[in-house]
ROKE-703733 format. One record per residue (C-alpha): residue in three letters; x, y, z. Coordinates in nm, 3 decimals, decimal comma, always signed. Layout:
<atom><aa>ALA</aa><x>X</x><y>Y</y><z>Z</z></atom>
...
***
This chain:
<atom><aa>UNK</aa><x>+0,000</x><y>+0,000</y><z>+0,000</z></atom>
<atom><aa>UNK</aa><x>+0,155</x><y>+0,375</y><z>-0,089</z></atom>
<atom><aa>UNK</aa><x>+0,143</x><y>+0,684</y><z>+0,145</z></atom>
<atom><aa>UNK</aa><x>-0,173</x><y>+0,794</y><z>-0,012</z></atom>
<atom><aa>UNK</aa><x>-0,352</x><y>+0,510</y><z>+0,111</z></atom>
<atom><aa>UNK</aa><x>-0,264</x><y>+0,528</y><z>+0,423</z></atom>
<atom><aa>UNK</aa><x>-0,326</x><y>+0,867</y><z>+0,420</z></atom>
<atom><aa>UNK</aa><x>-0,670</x><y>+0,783</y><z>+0,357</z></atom>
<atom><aa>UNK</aa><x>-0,712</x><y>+0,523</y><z>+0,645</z></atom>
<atom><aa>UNK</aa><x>-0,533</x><y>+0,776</y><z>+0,852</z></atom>
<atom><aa>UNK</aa><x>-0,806</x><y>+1,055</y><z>+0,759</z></atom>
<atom><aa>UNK</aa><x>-1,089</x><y>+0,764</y><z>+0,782</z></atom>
<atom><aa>UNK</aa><x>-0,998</x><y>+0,710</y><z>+1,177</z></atom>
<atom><aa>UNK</aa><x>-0,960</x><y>+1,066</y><z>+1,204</z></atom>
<atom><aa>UNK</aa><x>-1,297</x><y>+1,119</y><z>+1,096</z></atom>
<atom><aa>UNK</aa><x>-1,446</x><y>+0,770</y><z>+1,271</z></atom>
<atom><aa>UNK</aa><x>-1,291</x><y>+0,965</y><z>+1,626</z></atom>
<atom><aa>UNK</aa><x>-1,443</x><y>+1,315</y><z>+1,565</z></atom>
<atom><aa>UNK</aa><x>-1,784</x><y>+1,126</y><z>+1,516</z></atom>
<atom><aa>UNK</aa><x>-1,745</x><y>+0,965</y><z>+1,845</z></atom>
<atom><aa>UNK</aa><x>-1,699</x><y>+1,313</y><z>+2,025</z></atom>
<atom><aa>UNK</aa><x>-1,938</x><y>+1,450</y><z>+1,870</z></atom>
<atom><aa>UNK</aa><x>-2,176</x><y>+1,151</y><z>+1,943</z></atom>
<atom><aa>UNK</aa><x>-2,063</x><y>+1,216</y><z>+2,304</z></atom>
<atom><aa>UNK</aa><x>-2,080</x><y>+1,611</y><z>+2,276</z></atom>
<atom><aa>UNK</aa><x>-2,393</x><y>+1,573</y><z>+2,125</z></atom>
<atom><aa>UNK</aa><x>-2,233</x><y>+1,821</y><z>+1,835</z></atom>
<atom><aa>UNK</aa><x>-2,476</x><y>+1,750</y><z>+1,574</z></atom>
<atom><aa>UNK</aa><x>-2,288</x><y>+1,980</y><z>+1,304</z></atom>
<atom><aa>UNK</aa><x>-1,978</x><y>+1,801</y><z>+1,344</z></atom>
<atom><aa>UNK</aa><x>-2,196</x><y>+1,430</y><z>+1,316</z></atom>
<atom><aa>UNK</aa><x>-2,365</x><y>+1,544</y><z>+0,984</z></atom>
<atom><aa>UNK</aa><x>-2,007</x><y>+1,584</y><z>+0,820</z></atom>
<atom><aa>UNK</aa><x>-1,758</x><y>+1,350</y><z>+1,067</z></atom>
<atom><aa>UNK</aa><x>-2,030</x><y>+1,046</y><z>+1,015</z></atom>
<atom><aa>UNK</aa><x>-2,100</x><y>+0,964</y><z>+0,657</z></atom>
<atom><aa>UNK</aa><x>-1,688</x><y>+1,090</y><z>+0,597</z></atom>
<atom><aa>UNK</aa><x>-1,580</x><y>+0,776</y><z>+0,673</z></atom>
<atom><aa>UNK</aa><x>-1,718</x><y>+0,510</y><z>+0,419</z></atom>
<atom><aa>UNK</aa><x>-1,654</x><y>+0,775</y><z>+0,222</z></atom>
<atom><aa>UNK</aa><x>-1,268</x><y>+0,741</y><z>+0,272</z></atom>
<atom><aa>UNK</aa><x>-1,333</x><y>+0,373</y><z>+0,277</z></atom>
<atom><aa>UNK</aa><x>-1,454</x><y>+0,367</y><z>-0,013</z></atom>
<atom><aa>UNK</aa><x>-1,196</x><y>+0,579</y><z>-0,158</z></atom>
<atom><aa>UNK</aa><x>-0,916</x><y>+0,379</y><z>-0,012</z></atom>
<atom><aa>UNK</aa><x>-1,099</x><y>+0,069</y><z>-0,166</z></atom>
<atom><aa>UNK</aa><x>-1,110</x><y>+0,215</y><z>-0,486</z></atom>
<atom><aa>UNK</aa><x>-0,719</x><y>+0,317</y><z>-0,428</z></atom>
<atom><aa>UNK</aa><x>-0,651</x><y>-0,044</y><z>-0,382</z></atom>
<atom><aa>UNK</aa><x>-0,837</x><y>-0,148</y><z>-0,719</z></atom>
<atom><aa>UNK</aa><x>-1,143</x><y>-0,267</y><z>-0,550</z></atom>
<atom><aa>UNK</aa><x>-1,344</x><y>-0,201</y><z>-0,843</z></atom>
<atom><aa>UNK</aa><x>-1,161</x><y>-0,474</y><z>-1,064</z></atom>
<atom><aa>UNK</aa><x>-1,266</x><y>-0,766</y><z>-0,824</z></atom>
<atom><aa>UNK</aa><x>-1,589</x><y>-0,914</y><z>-0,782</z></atom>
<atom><aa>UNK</aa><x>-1,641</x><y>-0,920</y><z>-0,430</z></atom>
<atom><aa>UNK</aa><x>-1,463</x><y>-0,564</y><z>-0,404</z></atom>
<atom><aa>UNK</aa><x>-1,815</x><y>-0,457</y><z>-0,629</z></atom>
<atom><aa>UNK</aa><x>-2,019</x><y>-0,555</y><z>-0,416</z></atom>
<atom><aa>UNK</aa><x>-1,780</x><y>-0,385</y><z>-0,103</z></atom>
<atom><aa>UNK</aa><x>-1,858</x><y>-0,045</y><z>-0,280</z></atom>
<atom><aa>UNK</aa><x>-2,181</x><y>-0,098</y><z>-0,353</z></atom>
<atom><aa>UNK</aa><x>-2,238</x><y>-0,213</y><z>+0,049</z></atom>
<atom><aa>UNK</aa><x>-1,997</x><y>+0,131</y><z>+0,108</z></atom>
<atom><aa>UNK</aa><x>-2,230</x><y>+0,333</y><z>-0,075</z></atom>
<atom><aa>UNK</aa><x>-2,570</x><y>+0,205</y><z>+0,123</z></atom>
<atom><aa>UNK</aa><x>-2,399</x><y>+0,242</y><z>+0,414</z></atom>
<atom><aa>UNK</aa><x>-2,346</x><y>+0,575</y><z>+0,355</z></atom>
<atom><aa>UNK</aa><x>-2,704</x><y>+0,668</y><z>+0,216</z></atom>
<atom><aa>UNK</aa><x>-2,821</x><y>+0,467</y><z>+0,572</z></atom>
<atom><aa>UNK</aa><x>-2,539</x><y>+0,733</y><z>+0,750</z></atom>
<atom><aa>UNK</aa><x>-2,705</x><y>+1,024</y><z>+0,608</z></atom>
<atom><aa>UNK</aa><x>-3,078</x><y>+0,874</y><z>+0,646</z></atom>
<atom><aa>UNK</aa><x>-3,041</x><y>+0,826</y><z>+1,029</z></atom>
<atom><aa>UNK</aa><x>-2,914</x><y>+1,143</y><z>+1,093</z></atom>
<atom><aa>UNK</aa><x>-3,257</x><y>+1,237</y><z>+1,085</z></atom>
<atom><aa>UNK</aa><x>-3,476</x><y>+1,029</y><z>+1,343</z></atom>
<atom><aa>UNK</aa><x>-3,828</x><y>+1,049</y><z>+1,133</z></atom>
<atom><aa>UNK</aa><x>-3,618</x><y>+0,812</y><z>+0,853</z></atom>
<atom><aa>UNK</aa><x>-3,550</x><y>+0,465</y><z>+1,085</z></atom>
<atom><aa>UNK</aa><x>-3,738</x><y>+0,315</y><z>+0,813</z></atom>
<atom><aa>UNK</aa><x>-3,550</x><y>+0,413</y><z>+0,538</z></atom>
<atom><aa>UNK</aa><x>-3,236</x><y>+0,431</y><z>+0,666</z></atom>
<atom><aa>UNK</aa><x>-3,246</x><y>+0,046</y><z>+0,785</z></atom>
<atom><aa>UNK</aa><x>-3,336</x><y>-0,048</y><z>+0,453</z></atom>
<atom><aa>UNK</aa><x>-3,036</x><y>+0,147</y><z>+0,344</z></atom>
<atom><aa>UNK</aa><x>-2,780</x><y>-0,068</y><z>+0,544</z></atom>
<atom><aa>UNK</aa><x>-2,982</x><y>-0,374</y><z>+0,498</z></atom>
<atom><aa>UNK</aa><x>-2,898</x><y>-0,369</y><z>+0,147</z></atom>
<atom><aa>UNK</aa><x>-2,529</x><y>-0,336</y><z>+0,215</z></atom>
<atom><aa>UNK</aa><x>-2,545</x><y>-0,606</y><z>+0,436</z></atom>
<atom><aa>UNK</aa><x>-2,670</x><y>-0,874</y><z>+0,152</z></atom>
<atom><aa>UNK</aa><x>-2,391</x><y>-0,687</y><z>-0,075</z></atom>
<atom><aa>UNK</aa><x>-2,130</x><y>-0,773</y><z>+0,193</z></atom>
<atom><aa>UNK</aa><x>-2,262</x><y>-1,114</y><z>+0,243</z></atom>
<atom><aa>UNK</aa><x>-2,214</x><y>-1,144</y><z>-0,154</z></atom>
<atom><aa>UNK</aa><x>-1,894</x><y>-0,999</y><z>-0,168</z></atom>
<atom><aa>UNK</aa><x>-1,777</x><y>-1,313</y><z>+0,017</z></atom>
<atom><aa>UNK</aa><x>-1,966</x><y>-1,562</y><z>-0,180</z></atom>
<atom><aa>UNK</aa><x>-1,691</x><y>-1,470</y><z>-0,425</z></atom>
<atom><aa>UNK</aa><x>-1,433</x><y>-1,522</y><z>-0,242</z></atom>
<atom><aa>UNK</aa><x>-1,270</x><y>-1,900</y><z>-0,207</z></atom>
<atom><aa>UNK</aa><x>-1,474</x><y>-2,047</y><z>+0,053</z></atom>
<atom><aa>UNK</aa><x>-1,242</x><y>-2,158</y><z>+0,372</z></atom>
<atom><aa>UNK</aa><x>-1,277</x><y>-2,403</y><z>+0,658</z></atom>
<atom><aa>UNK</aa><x>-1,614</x><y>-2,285</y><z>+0,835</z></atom>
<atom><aa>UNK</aa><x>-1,603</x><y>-2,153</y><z>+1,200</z></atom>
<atom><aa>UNK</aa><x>-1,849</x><y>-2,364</y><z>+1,328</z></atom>
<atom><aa>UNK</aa><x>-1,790</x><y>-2,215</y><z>+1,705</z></atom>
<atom><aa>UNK</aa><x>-1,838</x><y>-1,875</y><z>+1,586</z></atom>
<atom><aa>UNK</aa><x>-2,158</x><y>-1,991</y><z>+1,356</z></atom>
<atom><aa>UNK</aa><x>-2,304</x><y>-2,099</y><z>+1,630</z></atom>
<atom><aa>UNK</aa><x>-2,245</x><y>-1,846</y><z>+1,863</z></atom>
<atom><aa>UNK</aa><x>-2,381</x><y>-1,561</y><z>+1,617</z></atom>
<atom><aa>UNK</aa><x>-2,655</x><y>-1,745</y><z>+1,544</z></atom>
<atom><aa>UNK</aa><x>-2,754</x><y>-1,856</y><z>+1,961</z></atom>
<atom><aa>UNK</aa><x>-2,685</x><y>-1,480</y><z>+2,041</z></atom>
<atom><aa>UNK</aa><x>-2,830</x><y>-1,323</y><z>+1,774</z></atom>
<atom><aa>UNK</aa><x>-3,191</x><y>-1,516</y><z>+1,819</z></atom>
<atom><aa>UNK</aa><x>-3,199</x><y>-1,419</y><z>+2,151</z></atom>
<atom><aa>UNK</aa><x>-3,114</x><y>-1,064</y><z>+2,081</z></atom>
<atom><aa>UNK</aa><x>-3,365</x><y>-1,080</y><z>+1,833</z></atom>
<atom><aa>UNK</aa><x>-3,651</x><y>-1,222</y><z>+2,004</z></atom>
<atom><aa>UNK</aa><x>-3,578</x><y>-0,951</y><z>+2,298</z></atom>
<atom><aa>UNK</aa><x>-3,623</x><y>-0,646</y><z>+2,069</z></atom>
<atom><aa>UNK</aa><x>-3,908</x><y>-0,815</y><z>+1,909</z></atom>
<atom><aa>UNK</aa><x>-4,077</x><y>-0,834</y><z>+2,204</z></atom>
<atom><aa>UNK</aa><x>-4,028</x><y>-0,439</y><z>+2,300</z></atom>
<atom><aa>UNK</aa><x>-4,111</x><y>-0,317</y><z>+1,975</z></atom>
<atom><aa>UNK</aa><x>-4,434</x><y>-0,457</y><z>+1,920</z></atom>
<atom><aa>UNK</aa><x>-4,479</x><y>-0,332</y><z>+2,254</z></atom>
<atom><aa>UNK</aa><x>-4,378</x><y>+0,036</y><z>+2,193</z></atom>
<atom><aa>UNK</aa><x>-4,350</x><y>+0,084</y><z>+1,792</z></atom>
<atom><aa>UNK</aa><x>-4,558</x><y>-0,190</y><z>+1,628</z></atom>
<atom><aa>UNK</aa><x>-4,562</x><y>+0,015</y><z>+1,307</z></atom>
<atom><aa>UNK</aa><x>-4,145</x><y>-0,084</y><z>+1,278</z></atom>
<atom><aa>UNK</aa><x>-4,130</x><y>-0,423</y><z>+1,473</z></atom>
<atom><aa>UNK</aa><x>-4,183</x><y>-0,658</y><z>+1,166</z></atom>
<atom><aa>UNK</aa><x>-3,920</x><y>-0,459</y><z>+1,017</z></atom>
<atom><aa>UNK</aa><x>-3,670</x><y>-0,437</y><z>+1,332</z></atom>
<atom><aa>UNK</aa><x>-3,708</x><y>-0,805</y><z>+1,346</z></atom>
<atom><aa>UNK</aa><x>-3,662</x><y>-0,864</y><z>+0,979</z></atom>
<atom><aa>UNK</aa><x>-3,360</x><y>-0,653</y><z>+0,966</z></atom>
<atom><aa>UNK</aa><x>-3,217</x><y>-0,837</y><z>+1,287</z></atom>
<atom><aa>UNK</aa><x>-3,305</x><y>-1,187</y><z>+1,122</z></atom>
<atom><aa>UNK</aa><x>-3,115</x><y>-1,116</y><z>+0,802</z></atom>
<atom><aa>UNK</aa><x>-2,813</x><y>-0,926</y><z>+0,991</z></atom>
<atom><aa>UNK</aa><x>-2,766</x><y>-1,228</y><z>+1,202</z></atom>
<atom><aa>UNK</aa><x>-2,772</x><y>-1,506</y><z>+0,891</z></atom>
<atom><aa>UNK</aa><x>-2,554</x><y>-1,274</y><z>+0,701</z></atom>
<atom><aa>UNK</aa><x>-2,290</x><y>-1,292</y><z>+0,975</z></atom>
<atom><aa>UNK</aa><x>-2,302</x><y>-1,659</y><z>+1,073</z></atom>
<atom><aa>UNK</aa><x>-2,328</x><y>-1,719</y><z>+0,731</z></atom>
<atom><aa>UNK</aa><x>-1,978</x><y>-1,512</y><z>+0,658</z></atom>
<atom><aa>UNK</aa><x>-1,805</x><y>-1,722</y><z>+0,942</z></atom>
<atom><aa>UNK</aa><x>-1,951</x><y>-2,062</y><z>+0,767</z></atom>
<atom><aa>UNK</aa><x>-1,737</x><y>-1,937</y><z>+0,481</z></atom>
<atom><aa>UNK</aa><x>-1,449</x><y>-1,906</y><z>+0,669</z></atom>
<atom><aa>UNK</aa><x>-1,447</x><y>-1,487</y><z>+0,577</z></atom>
<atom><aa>UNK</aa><x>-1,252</x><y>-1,431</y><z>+0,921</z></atom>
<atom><aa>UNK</aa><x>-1,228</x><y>-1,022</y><z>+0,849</z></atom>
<atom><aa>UNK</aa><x>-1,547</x><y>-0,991</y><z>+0,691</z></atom>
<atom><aa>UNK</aa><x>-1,733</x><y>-1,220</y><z>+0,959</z></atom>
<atom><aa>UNK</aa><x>-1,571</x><y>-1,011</y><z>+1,243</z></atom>
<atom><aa>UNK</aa><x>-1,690</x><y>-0,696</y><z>+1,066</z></atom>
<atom><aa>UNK</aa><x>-2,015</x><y>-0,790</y><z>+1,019</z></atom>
<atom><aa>UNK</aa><x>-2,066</x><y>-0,955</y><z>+1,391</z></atom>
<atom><aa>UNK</aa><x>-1,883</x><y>-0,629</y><z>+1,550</z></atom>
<atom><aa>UNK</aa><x>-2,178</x><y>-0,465</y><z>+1,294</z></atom>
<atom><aa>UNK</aa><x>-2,506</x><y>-0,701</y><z>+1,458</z></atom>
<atom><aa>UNK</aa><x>-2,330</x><y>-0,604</y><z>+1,804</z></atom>
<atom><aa>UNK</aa><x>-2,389</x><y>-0,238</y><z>+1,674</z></atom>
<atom><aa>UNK</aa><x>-2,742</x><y>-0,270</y><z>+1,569</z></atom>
<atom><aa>UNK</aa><x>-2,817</x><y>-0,505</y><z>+1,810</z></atom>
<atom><aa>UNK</aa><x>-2,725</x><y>-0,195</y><z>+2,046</z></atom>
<atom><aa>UNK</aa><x>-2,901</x><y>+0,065</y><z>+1,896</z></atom>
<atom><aa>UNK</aa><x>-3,210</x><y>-0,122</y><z>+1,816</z></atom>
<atom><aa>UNK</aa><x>-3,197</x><y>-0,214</y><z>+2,223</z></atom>
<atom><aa>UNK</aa><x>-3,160</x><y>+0,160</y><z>+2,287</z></atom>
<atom><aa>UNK</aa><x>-3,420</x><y>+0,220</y><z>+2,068</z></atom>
<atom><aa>UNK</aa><x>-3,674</x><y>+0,004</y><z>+2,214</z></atom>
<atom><aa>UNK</aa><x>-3,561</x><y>+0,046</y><z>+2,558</z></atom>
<atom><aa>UNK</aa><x>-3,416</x><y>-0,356</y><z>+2,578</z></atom>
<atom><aa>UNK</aa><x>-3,127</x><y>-0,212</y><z>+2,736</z></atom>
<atom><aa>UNK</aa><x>-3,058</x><y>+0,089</y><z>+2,973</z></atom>
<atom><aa>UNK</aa><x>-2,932</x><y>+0,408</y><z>+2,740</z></atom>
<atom><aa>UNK</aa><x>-2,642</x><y>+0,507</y><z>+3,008</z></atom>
<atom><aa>UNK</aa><x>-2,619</x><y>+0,839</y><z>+2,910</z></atom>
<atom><aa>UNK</aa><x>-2,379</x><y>+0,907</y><z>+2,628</z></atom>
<atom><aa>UNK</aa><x>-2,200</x><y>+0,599</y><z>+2,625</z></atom>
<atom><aa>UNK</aa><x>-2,431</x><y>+0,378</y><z>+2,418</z></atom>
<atom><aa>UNK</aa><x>-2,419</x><y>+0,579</y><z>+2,190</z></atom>
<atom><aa>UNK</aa><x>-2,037</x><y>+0,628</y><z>+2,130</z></atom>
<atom><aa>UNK</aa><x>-2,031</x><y>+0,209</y><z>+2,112</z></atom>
<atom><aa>UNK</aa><x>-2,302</x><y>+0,195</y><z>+1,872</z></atom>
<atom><aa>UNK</aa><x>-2,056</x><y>+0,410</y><z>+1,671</z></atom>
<atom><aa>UNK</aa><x>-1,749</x><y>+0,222</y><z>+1,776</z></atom>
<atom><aa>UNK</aa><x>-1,894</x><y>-0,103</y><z>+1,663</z></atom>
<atom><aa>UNK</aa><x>-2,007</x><y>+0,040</y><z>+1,336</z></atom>
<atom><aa>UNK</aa><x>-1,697</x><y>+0,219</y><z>+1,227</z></atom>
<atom><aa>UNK</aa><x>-1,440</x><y>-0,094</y><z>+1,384</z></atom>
<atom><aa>UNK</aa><x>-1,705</x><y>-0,309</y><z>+1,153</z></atom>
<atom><aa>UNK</aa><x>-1,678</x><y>-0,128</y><z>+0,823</z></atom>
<atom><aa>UNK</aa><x>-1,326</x><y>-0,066</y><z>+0,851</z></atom>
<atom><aa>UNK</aa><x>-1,297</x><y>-0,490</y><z>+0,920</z></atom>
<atom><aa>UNK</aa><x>-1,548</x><y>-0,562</y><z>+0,625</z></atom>
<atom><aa>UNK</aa><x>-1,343</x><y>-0,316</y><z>+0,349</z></atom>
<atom><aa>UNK</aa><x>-0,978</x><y>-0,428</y><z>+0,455</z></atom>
<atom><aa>UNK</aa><x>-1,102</x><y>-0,790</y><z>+0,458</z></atom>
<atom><aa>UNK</aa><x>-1,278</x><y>-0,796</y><z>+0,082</z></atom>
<atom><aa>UNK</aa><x>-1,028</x><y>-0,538</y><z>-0,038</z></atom>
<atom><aa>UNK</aa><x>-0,770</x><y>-0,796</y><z>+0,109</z></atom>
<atom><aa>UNK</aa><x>-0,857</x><y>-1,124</y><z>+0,151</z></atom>
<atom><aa>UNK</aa><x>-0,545</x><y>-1,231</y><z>+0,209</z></atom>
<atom><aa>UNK</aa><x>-0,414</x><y>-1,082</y><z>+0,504</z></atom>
<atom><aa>UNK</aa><x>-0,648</x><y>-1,390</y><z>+0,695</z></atom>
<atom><aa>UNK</aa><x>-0,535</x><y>-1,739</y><z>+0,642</z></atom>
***
């Protein structure tokens, strides 16, 4: 990799850190440019990297770019709806992405795990949001479903960066959805700043790991 692309990753955590502060300073200005910067400069450090002339680095953009339309969506709290569709789409574009890569031995622990988690995660925000938003708990649980198949599926594959990108990304959801739907105490600003954490450590995981598949095994 030259200096400008790690100039790019450099500027990417840069920007992934400001949005954290700002999460925590509640600094809404500096969130509406420090949050949808970094796919951005993902994406740009993807592209660097000739993402564009591999299959599953396609479908990385393409995930990139819903990501960032779902960034940019849920800065506004009247768009959950849109906004989850947004990264739901970039979550089946991940989960392609590694259908194209040579499938590796599975990580049956970790499949299992995801999945045993994830159902009970599930079920539990299920359960609150039919309770206090029925109008968005088919589609909370939907989006939950298909988050948590997509990552066991990515650890069946043996994807190890991709699959910890996309679990550190259902840990992030999983978060805000709880948060959301009051499944777990909000703790001030902290939840939050991890829901952003997770996210950012999960996209930066899911780009190096398509972009470079083989940095893993």
């Amino acid at each position: 990799m030259n200096v400008f692309g790690w100039v790019l990753l450099a500027a990417a955590a840069v920007a992934a850190v400001a949005d954290w502060v700002a999460v925590a300073r509640r600094a809404a200005g500096v969130e509406q440019l420090a949050k949808p910067a970094v796919p951005v400069l993902l994406a740009l450090w993807a592209v660097l990297a000739h993402a564009e002339a591999t299959v599953p680095g396609r479908w990385l953009l393409l995930a990139l770019l819903a990501w960032l339309v779902g960034d940019v969506l849920l800065l506004a709290p009247d768009r959950f709806t849109p906004g989850a569709l947004a990264f739901l789409v970039g979550h089946v574009a991940v989960l392609l992405g590694v259908l194209a890569l040579p499938a590796r031995t599975a990580w049956w622990p970790a499949v299992l795990l995801v999945v045993a988690l994830g159902a009970v995660a599930v079920v539990a925000v299920r359960r609150r949001a039919v309770a206090s938003e029925p109008a968005v708990a088919g589609l909370a649980t939907a989006y939950g479903v298909v988050l948590v198949l997509v990552a066991a599926a990515t650890w069946w594959r043996g994807a190890v960066l991709p699959a910890a990108g996309l679990t550190l990304l259902a840990v992030s959801d999983l978060l805000l959805a709880g948060a959301r739907f009051a499944v777990v105490p909000r703790a001030g600003r902290a939840l939050p700043v991890a829901v952003m954490v997770t996210y950012h450590g999960a996209a930066a995981l899911v780009t190096v790991g398509l972009v470079r598949p083989d940095l893993v095994g």
